[in-house]
N, C-alpha and C positions, 0 to 999 in steps of 0.2 A: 775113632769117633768120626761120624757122618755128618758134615757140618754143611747148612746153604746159609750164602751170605746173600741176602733181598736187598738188592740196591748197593752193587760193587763201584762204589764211586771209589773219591780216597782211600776213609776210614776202613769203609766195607772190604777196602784191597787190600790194607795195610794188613787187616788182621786177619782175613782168609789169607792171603799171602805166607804168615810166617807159620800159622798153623798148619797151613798145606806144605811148608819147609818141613815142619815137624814131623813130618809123615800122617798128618790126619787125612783123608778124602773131602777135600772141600769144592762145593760145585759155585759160583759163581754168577748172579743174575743181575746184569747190568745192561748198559746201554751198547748201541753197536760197534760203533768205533774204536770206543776202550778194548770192549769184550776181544772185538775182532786180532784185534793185537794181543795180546794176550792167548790168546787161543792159537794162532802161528808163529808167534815168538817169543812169551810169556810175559809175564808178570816182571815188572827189574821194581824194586825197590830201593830209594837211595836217602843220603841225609845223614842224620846223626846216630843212625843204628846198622850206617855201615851199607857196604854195597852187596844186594843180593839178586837172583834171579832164580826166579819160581817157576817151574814146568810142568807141574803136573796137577795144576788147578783142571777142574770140569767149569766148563762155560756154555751158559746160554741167555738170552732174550727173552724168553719166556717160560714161568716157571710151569707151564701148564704139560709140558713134554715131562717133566721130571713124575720119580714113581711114588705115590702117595703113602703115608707112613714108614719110609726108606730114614727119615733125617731124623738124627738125637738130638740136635741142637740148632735153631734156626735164629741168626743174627741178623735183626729189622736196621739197617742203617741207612734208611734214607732220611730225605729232612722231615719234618713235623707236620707238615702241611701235606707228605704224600703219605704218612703212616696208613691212616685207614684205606687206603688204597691199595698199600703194600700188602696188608694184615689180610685181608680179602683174598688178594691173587696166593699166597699161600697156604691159606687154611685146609684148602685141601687136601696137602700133604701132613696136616700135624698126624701124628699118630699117638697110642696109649701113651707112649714113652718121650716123646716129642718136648722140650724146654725150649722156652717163645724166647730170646733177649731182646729186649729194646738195646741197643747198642748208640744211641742217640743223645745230643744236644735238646734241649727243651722240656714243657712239662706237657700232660697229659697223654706222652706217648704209651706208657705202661698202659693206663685205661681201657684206651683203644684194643693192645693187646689182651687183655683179660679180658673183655665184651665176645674174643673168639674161642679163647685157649683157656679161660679160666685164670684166677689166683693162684693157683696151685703152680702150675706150670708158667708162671709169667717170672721173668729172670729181669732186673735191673739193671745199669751199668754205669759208671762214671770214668768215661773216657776224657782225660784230657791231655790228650798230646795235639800238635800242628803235624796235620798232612794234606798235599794240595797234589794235584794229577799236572804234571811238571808239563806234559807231556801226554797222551794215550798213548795205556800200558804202562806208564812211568808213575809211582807213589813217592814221593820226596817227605820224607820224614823229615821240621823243622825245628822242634821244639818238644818238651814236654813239661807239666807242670806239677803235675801231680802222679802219681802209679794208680794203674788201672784198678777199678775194685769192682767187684758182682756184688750182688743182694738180693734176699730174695722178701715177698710179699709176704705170705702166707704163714701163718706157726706151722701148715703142715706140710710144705713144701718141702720137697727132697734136697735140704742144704747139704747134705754129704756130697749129689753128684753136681749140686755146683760147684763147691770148695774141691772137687776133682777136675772143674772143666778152666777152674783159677788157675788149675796147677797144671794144667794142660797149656794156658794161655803163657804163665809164667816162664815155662820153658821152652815154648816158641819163640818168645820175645826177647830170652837173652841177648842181651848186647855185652860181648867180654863177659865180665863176672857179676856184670848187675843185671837182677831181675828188675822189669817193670811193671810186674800185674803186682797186686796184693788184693788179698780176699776180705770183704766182710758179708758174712754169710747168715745173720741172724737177723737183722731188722733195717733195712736199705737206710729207711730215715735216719739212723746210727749214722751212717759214715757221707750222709750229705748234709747235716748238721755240723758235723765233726770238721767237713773237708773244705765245703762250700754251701752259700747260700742261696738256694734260686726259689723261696719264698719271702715274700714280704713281713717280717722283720719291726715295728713299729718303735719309734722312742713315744715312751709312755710320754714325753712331753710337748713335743713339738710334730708328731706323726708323719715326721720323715724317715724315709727309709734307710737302715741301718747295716753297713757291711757285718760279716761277721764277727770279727774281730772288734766292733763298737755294741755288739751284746752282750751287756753287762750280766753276771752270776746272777741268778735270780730272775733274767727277764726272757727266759727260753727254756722248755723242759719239754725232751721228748723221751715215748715209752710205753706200756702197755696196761692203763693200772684197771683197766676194766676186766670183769671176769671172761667176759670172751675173747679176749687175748686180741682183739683189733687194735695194731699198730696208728699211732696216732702223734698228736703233737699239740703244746700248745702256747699261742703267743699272746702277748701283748698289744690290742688293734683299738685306742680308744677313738671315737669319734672324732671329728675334725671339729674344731672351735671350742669342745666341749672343756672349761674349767679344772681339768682334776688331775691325779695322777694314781698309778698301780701299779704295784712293783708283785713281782709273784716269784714264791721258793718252795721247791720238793725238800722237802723232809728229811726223807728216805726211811723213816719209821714205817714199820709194818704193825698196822693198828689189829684188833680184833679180828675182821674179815681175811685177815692178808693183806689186802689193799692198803697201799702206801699213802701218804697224807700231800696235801697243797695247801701251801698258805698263801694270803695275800694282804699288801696292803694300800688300803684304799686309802688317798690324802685327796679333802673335799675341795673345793673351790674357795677362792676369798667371798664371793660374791653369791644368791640365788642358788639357783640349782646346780648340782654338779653330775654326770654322767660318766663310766667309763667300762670296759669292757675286754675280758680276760675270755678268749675264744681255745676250744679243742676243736684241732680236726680230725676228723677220724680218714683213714688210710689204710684199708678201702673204705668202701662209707658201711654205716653200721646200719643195720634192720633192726629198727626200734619196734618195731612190729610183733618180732618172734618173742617177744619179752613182755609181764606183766605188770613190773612196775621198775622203776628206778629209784634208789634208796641210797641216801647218805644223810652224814651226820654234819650239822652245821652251827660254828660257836661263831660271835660276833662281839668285837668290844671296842668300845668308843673310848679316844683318847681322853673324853669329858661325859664321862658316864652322868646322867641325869635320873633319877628316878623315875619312872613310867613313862619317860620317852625315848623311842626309838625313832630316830630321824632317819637310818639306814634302808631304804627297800633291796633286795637280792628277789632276781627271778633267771627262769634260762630260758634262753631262745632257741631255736633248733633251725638250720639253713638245710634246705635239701637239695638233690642234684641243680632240678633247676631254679635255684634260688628263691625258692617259696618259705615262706617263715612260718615257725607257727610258736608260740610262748604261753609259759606255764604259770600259773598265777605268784603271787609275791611268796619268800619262802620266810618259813618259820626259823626263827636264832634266839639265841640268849649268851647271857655272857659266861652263862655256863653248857651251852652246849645243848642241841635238838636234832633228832631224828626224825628226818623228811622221808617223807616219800610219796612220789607220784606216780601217779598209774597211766601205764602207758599201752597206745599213745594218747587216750582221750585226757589223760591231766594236762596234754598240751594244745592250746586250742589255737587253728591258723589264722594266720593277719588277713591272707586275702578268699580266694576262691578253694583252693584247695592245696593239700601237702601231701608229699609221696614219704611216707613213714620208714617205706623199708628201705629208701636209699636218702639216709641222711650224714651230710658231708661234717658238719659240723654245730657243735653247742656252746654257744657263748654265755659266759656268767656275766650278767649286768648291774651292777653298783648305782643307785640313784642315790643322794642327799642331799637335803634341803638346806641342812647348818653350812655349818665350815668346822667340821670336827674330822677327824684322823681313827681309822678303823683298820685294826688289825682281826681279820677271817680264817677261820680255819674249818679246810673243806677234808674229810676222812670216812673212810670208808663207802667208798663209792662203788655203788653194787648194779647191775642190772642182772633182774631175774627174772 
């Protein structure tokens, strides 16, 4: 395998390093000092995986010398703030076969990389080990917390030859008898849910941010219940000051459609009005554009059923890239159950000057009521077509 590592600092050393141990061709684009050492004396890697020294790394300064569509795997590991810089200087080399990794700390870097390389070919990664440059030329392994994991974007993404390049990585990085990669190779959101937290998280009560480990069953569900298979997720974000609370649970019933069900439960304020607000985001963002209407079924019941009054309003909001809003009018419920649907995207109409349809990041369900009464929702078979 033909690997370039974009931005050979630590990390980017550590793992070109042991891969280039493995016998892969790995070429090297870092800064000069490092580079320079490294190129006359190699690579030494030290720490808790043990003392090595790598010689047959390729190095250079500038990726613009190297031969365009040559690399099967290219590893983005600079910091956050030079990604789109990085992404740039080597787009010229991707080729047909070319897989992009973000190998980085932070969010938004994946993005970046798909705005060049596409969804398809954009690789994830959750690196968390400690590695600091002791030295140039010198990677000091100090720490680790977790095993390395890949992911990828895309339902159509070639997960086979990432869970190949896991297993490539895996036996590079033996230390003694223990592996340190491990692979999740079907839905990246999977195993950063799972592993670690680096989105905000809301307690439905007090709208502080929440470690993992303080999100209770019910108040996080990530997965893919839309028929275009856009990986997604969704949390618990209700307003600041606002009265109320929501607790929200998957199912896991596969209703009619296929599409699996969401419940929710709204508890109103003691007082006036109450607000609160159960968000999907979608990952990538969805083109609500390419689709004619959006359709699901929606039951509503009041812990104090009244006859002919419904205190509840449900509507959705829609956030686009650049945070422009645009919301659909009040939706129809009963306590036995109503099938909506809106027509998209004109059943959604924007708050301010305009909304970009095909790149919407996320749809939030909004709960208004006027009582103090307890509603238990249920949202099923949610369809865009």
């Amino acid at each position: 395998m033909r690997v370039l590592v974009m931005g050979a600092g630590a990390m980017g050393s550590a793992v070109g390093g042991f891969l280039a141990k493995a016998g892969h061709r790995v070429t090297l684009v870092g800064r000069a000092p490092h580079i320079e050492i490294i190129r006359t004396q190699g690579l030494r890697i030290t720490g808790i995986w043990g003392e090595h020294c790598v010689s047959n790394l390729e190095t250079v300064t500038d990726p613009a010398s190297l031969e365009p569509g040559s690399f099967d795997l290219i590893l983005i590991t600079v910091k956050s703030y030079d990604t789109r810089a990085a992404v740039a200087a080597v787009a010229p080399l991707f080729g047909d076969h070319t897989l992009v990794c973000s190998y980085q700390n932070g969010l938004g870097n994946a993005e970046v990389i798909a705005e060049a390389a596409g969804w398809r070919r954009t690789v994830g990664a959750r690196a968390i080990y400690g590695v600091w440059l002791s030295e140039p030329g010198t990677a000091e392994i100090t720490v680790i917390a977790n095993p390395t994991a890949l992911g990828v974007y895309s339902p159509d993404a070639p997960a086979d030859r990432v869970r190949a390049i896991a297993g490539a990585m895996n036996r590079s990085y033996s230390a003694g008898d223990r592996n340190v990669v491990d692979l999740t190779a079907t839905s990246l959101f999977t195993f950063i849910i799972e592993k670690f937290n680096p989105f905000d998280f809301h307690s439905p009560k007090t709208n502080e941010r929440l470690s993992l480990s303080d999100v209770q069953p019910g108040e996080v569900y990530a997965g893919e219940d839309f028929e275009s298979n856009t990986l997604g997720f969704y949390t618990l974000n209700p307003p600041k000051n606002f009265d109320s609370e929501t607790s929200l649970n998957y199912d896991g019933k596969v209703k009619k459609s296929g599409n699996r069900s969401l419940r929710f439960q709204f508890v109103s304020g003691k007082t006036g009005k109450s607000f609160s607000e159960v968000t999907r985001s979608f990952y990538p963002h969805q083109n609500f554009s390419e689709y004619s209407r959006l359709r699901f079924w929606l039951y509503a019941r009041s812990s104090n059923p009244r006859p002919g009054i419904m205190g509840l309003k449900i509507r959705l909001i829609l956030t686009d890239a650049d945070g422009n809003v645009a919301q659909s009018g009040y939706l129809n419920y009963s306590a036995r159950g109503v099938d909506n649907t809106i027509m998209t995207p004109r059943g959604f109409v924007p708050t301010g000057k305009s909304f970009n349809y095909g790149q919407v990041k996320a749809m939030a369900w909004r709960f208004e009521e006027s009582g103090q009464d307890t509603w238990n929702i249920h949202v099923d078979d949610i369809v865009l077509e």
